[in-house]
N, C-alpha and C positions, 0 to 999 in steps of 0.2 A: 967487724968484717966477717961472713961466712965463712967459713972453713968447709973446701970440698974434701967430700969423701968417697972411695972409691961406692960403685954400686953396688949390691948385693947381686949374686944369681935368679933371675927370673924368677918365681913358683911357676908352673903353667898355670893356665886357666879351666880350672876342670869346666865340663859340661855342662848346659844349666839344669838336666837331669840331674845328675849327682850333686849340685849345690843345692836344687828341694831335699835331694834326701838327705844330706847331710843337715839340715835344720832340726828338724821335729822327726829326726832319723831312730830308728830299733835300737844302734848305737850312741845317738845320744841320749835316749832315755834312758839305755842300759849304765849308762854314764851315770846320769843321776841318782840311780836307785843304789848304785853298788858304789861312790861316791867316798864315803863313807868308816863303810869295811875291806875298803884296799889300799895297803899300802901307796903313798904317792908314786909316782915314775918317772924320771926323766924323761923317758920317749914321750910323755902323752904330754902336749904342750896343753890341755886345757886344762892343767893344774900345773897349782905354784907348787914347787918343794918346799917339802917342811924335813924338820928333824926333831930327834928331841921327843919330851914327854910332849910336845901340842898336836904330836901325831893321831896321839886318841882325841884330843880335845872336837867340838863341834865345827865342823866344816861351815864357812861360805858361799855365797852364789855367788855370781857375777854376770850379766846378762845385756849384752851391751848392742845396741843399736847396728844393724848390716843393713846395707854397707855405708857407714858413713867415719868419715875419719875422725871425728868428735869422739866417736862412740867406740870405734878402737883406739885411741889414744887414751880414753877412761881408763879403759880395759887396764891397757898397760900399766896405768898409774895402780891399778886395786892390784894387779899381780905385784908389782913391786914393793909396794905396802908386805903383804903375807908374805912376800920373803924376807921381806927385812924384818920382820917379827915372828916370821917360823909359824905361820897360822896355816892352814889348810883352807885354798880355794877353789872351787870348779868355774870354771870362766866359759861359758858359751854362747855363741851370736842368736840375736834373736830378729828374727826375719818377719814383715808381715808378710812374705810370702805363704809361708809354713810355718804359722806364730804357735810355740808354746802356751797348755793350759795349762793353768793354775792348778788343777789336780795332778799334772805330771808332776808338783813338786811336794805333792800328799804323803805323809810320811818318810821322807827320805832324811828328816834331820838337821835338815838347817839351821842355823842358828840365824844366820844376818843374810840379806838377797840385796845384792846393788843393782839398781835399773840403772844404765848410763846411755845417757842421752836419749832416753823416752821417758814414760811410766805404763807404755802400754795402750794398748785396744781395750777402748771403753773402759771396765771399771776392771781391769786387771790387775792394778797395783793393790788392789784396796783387795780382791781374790784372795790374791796371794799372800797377804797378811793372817787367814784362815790357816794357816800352813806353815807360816816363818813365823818366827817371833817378832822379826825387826826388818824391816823393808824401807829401804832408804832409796830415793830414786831424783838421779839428777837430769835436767833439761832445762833450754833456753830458751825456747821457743816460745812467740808470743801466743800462739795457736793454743799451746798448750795449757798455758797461765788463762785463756779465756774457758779452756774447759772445764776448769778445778770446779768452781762453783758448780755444775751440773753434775758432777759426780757425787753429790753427798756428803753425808756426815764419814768423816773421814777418822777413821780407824785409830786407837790410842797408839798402834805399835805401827805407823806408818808418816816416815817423814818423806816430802817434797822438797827439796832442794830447786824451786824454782825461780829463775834470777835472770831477765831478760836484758841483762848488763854486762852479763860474762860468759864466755862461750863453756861449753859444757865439757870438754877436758880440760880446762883451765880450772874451773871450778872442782872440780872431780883431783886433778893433782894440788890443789890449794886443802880442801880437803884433807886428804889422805896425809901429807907434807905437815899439819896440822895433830893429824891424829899421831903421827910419830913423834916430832915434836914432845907429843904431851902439854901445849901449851895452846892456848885461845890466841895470839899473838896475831896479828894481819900481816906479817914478815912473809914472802914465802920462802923456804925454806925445800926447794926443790933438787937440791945437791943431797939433803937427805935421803931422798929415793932415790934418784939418781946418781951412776957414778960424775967424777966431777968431768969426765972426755964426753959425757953424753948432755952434760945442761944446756950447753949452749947452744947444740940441735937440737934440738926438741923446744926450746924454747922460742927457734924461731918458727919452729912448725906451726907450735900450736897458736902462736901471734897473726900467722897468715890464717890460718883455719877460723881461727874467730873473729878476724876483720871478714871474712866471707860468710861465714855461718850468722852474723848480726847487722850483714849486707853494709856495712861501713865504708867499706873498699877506701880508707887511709891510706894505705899502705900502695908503694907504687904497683906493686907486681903481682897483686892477690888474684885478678883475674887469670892472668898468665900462670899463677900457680895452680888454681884450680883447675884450668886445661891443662897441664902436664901433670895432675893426681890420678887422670884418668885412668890411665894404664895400671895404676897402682891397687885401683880400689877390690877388682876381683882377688885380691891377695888380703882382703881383710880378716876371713873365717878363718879361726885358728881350729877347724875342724878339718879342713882339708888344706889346709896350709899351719901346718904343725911351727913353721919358723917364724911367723907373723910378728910378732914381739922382736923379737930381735932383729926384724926389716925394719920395724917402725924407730926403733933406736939409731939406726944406719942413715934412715931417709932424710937429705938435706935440703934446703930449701934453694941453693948458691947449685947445686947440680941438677935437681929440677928443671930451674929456671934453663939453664945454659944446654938441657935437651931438649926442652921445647920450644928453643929459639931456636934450633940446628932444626929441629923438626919443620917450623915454621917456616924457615928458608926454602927444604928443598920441597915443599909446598908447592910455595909459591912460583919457584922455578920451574916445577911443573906443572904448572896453572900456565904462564907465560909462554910456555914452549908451544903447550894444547893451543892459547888462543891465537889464529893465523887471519880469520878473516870474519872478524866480528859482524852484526849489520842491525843497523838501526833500526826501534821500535818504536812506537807511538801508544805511552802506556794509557791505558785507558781509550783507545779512537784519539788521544790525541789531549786529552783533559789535565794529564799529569807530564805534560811534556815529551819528550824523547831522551833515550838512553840508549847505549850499546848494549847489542845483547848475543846472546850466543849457543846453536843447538850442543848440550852435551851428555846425549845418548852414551850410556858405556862410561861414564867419567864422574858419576854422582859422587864418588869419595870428593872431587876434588871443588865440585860445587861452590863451596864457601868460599875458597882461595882464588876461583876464578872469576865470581860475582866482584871478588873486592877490586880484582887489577882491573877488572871492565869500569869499575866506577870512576878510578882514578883516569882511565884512558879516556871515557865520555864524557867527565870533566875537563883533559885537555883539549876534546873537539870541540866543546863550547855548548855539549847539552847538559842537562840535568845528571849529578854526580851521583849516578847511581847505574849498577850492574845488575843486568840479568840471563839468567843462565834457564834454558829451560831442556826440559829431557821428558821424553815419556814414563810413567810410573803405573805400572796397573793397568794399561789402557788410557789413563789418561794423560792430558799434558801438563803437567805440571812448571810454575814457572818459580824460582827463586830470588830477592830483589837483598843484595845489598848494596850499605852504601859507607862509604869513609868519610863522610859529610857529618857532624853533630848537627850541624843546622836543616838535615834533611828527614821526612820521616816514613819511611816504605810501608810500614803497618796500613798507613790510611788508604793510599792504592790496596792492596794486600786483602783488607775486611769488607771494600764496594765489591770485591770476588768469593766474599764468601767466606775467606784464608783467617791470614792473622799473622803476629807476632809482635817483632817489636819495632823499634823506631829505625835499628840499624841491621835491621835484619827479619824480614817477614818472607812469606809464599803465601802459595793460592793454586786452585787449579783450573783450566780454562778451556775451553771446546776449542777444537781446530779451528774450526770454520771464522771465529772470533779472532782468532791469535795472527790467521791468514789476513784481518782486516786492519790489524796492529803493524802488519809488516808491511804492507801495501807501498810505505815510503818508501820503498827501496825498488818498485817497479819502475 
């Protein structure tokens, strides 16, 4: 059974200004360079404290994929490792917005560099090894595993951790769990890094994350998780959200679920209130049947929530179980088609317009003069 937990306080959501400069920022270089030769700080969440003689000892990297929650739940797991062994790490997101070079990490001293959940833009891991002594980098991704062979003769001091079996903070905490440990053992042993009030969150996070990230979708609620991570994910950069780690320890999967079903509600309710006088269309001139449809100028948030109640209502009038919702964008008219039907497929109308998407959810955009020929049923 989940165990809810209360929520944490918001972070805001900085700017997407100050999220480029916080990546490949004066301050995070300065980060790296002086790394090093300063004492660790509690204030500065993108080190682990250390104590002890491993304060001089050679520092870590840590450089984890933004924004994806694979890559900061890595993250977490390599922080908690150094602190539970008093190691010195700098932990920093790496964006391909504003991606880190490999000569930013030119003499500063590292000993060991963790890529979690990538390996990088083109041959960046294999760069970076010019630099590190040891570069170990984990990913799941089949994309990834296709590129290995194009990258070359691959570096003595550079391991791939690449396993298209296991999600990438699973792997990443099996890992690290392993390395405390001190044993090869296949156990995992994740109460070692973590306290014992936090294994079972976290364990079921990262079970929904890798049923999504290795598109499995087992799990009842993995899509509905994913739509209520949403909110979450700008709060990944532990450069401008110093608390990051310790939301990720807070964040449940049983209170997720149960905000995005509240969310979903009043949605809907407000999908149902807006539609008053829906009116039928002939999609296609008439080739893809008819459906209910509805102008809604000024109400794009709510688009998705009002295509799905027009599908369900166009199925109770006895046309084709599918909704549409059209609003102008740009100048032009854009039309949106879902449907609550698995046996229905809107993509196909959706790509004779030029659009696209998927079976339960596509658009397109359409000339007036067109759309006035679509509606005609209702003269």
């Amino acid at each position: 059974m989940l165990r809810r937990q209360p929520r944490l306080p918001a972070a805001p959501s900085p700017p997407l200004a100050v999220l480029r400069r916080a990546f490949r920022s004066e301050a995070a270089l300065e980060a790296i360079r002086s790394h090093l030769h300063s004492p660790p700080s509690k204030s500065t969440s993108t080190s682990s404290d250390a104590d002890g003689d491993d304060k001089a000892a050679p520092a870590s990297l840590a450089l984890y994929n933004y924004p994806t929650f694979a890559g900061a739940y890595a993250a977490l797991a390599a922080r908690l490792f150094h602190q539970r062994v008093r190691r010195r790490l700098l932990v920093l997101p790496f964006s391909s917005v504003v991606p880190f070079r490999a000569e930013d990490f030119k003499d500063a001293g590292f000993q060991t560099c963790y890529l979690l959940d990538f390996i990088g833009p083109k041959k960046f891991a294999f760069e970076l090894a010019r630099f590190i002594p040891s570069v170990k980098a984990f990913d799941h991704r089949q994309s990834t595993l296709a590129r290995i062979p194009k990258l070359g003769q691959c570096p003595n001091n550079v391991e791939l951790h690449i396993d298209i079996s296991i999600g990438s903070a699973r792997s990443v905490f099996d890992y690290f769990s392993k390395e405390l440990a001190g044993t090869k053992s296949d156990s995992r042993m994740w109460e070692n890094l973590l306290e014992q009030e936090h294994v079972e969150r976290v364990s079921n996070v990262l079970e929904c994350i890798e049923d999504a990230d290795l598109r499995r979708y087992q799990l009842p609620n993995t899509k509905e998780f994913q739509t209520a991570l949403r909110d979450e994910r700008a709060k990944l950069n532990c450069v401008t959200n110093p608390h990051v780690f310790e939301q990720l320890l807070q964040l449940d999967v049983g209170d997720l679920l149960t905000r995005e079903k509240s969310r979903v509600r009043g949605l809907l309710q407000s999908a149902g209130a807006f539609i008053q006088k829906p009116f039928r269309i002939q999609l296609g001139r008439g080739s893809y049947g008819e459906c209910l449809a509805i102008r809604a100028d000024g109400q794009t948030q709510l688009s998705h929530e009002i295509a799905l109640e027009l599908s369900q209502r166009s199925a109770a009038a006895g046309l084709r179980p599918i909704g549409a919702v059209v609003f102008m964008q740009r100048g032009v008219l854009k039309v949106c088609l879902r449907t609550t039907d698995s046996t229905v497929n809107t993509s196909e109308i959706a790509k004779a317009y030029g659009g696209g998407g998927k079976r339960s959810s596509s658009s397109f955009t359409l000339r007036m003069d067109e759309f006035n020929i679509w509606t005609s049923v209702n003269s």
